[in-house]
C-alpha positions in Angstrom: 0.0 0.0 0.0 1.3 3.1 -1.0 2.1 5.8 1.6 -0.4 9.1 2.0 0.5 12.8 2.2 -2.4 14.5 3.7 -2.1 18.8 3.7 -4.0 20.4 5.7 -4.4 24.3 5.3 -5.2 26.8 8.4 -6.9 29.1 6.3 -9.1 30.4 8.9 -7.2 34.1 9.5 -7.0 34.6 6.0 -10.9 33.9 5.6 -11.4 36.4 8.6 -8.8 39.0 6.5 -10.8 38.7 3.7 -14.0 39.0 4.7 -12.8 41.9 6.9 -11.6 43.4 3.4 -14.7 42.6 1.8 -16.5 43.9 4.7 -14.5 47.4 4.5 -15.0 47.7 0.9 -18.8 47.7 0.7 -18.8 50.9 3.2 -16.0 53.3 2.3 -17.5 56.2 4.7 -15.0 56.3 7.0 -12.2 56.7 4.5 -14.7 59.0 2.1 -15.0 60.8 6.0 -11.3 61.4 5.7 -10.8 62.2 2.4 -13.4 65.1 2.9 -11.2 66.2 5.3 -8.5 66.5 2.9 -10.2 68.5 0.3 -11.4 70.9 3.0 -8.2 71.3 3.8 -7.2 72.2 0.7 -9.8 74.8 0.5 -9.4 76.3 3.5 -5.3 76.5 3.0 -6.1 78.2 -0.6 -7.7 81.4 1.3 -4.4 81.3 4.0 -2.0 81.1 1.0 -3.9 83.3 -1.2 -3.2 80.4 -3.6 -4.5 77.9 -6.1 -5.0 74.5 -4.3 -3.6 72.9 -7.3 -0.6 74.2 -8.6 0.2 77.0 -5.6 0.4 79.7 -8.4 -0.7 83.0 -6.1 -4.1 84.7 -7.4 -3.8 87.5 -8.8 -3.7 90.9 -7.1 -7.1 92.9 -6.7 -7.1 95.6 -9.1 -7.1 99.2 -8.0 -10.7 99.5 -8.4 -11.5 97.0 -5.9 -8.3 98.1 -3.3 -10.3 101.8 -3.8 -13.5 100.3 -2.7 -11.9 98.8 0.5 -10.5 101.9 2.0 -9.1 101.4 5.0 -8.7 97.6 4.9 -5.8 97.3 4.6 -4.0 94.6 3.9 -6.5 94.0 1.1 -7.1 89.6 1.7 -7.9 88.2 -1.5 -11.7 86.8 -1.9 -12.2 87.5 1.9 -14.0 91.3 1.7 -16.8 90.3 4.4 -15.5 86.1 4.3 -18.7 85.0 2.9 -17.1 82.7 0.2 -14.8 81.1 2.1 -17.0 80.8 5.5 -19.8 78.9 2.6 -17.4 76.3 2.1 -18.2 73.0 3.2 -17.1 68.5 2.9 -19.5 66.2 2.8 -19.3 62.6 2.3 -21.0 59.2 1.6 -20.3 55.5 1.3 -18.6 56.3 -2.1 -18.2 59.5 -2.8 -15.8 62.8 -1.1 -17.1 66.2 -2.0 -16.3 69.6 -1.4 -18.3 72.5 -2.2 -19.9 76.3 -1.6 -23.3 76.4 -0.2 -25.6 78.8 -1.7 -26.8 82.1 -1.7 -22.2 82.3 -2.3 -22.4 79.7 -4.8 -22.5 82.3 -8.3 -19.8 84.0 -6.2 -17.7 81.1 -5.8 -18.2 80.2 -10.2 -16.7 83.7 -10.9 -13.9 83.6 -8.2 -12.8 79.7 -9.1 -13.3 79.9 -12.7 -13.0 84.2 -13.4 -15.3 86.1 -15.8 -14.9 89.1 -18.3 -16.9 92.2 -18.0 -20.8 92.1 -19.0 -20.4 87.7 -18.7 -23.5 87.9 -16.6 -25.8 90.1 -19.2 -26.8 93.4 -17.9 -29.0 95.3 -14.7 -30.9 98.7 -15.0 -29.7 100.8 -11.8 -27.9 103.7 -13.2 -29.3 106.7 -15.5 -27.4 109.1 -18.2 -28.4 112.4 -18.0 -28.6 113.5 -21.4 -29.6 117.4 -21.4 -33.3 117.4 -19.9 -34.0 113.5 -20.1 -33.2 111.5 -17.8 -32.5 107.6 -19.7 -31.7 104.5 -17.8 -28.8 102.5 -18.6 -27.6 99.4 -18.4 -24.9 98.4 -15.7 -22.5 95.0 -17.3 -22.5 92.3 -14.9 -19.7 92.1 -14.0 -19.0 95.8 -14.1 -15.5 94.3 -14.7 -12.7 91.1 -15.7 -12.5 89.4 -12.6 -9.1 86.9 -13.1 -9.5 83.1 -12.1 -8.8 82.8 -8.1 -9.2 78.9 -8.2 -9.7 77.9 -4.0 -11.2 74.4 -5.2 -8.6 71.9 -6.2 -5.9 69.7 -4.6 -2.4 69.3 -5.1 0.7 66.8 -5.1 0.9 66.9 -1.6 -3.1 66.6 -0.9 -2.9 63.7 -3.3 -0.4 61.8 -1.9 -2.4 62.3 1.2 -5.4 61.5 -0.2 -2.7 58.3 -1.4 -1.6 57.4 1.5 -5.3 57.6 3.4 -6.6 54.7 1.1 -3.4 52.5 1.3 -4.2 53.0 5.0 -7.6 52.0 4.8 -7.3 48.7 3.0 -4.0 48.0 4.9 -6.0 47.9 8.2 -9.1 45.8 6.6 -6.7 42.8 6.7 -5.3 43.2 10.5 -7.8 42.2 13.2 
């Protein structure tokens, strides 16, 4: 009679592992939680910096107009006249999905800051009059009465990336340990 090998795998930890993984996978809040974080982060550093988030170019400079208009302000912050814009930003976050965005009534503000607009973009408003000799005429004010450049403050960088890297190699690292 020949002789017999029997091999017997312990495969219970790495079933446990698994399912654990499997387990982690189907509910990615916490890490979705985290990478929220992240891109608020980013937002919020954009306003310190007076920076875009994603390649740390500065914004431009507010024009003279605008500097005019805030006498006695200064140092003139970029985008933060009253704050509104950047106190409207907010993360949010679900089982699969990280998002960061500006709540309205800021949210037409935020479109013209993050992606700029030229002069008149918007159409036009009634509010101002030409005198014209006896008659009185209304005229037409451009919205936006001027260019306003690009000021991107939504975005993430190299570094928030590899943060944003390192969070989920974290994440499904610890779905295997017990």
């Amino acid at each position: 009679m020949a002789e017999q090998i029997r091999i017997e795998v312990q495969d219970g930890e790495l079933r446990a592992a698994l399912a654990r993984a499997v387990a982690s996978a189907t509910d990615l809040a916490p890490l979705m939680l985290d990478i929220s974080a992240v891109l608020q982060a980013a937002a919020d550093n954009a306003f310190t910096e007076q920076a875009d988030p994603s390649t740390g170019a500065p914004w431009a400079p507010l024009s003279e107009t605008t500097k005019k208009r805030r006498k006695g302000q200064a140092p003139f912050a970029i985008l933060q006249d009253k704050g509104i814009l950047a106190a409207a930003i907010g993360s949010q976050h679900t089982s699969d999905e990280a998002i960061v965005g500006v709540a309205n009534p800021a949210a037409i503000y935020a479109v013209t800051h993050q992606f700029g607009a030229r002069r008149g973009q918007y159409g036009s408003a009634a509010g101002a009059y030409t005198f014209d000799g006896d008659e009185i005429r209304p005229r037409a004010i451009p919205i936006p009465w001027g260019d306003i450049p690009a000021r991107p403050f939504l975005g993430i960088g190299r570094t928030d990336e590899e943060e944003i890297l390192d969070l989920v190699s974290t994440y499904i690292s610890s779905s295997f340990s017990g």
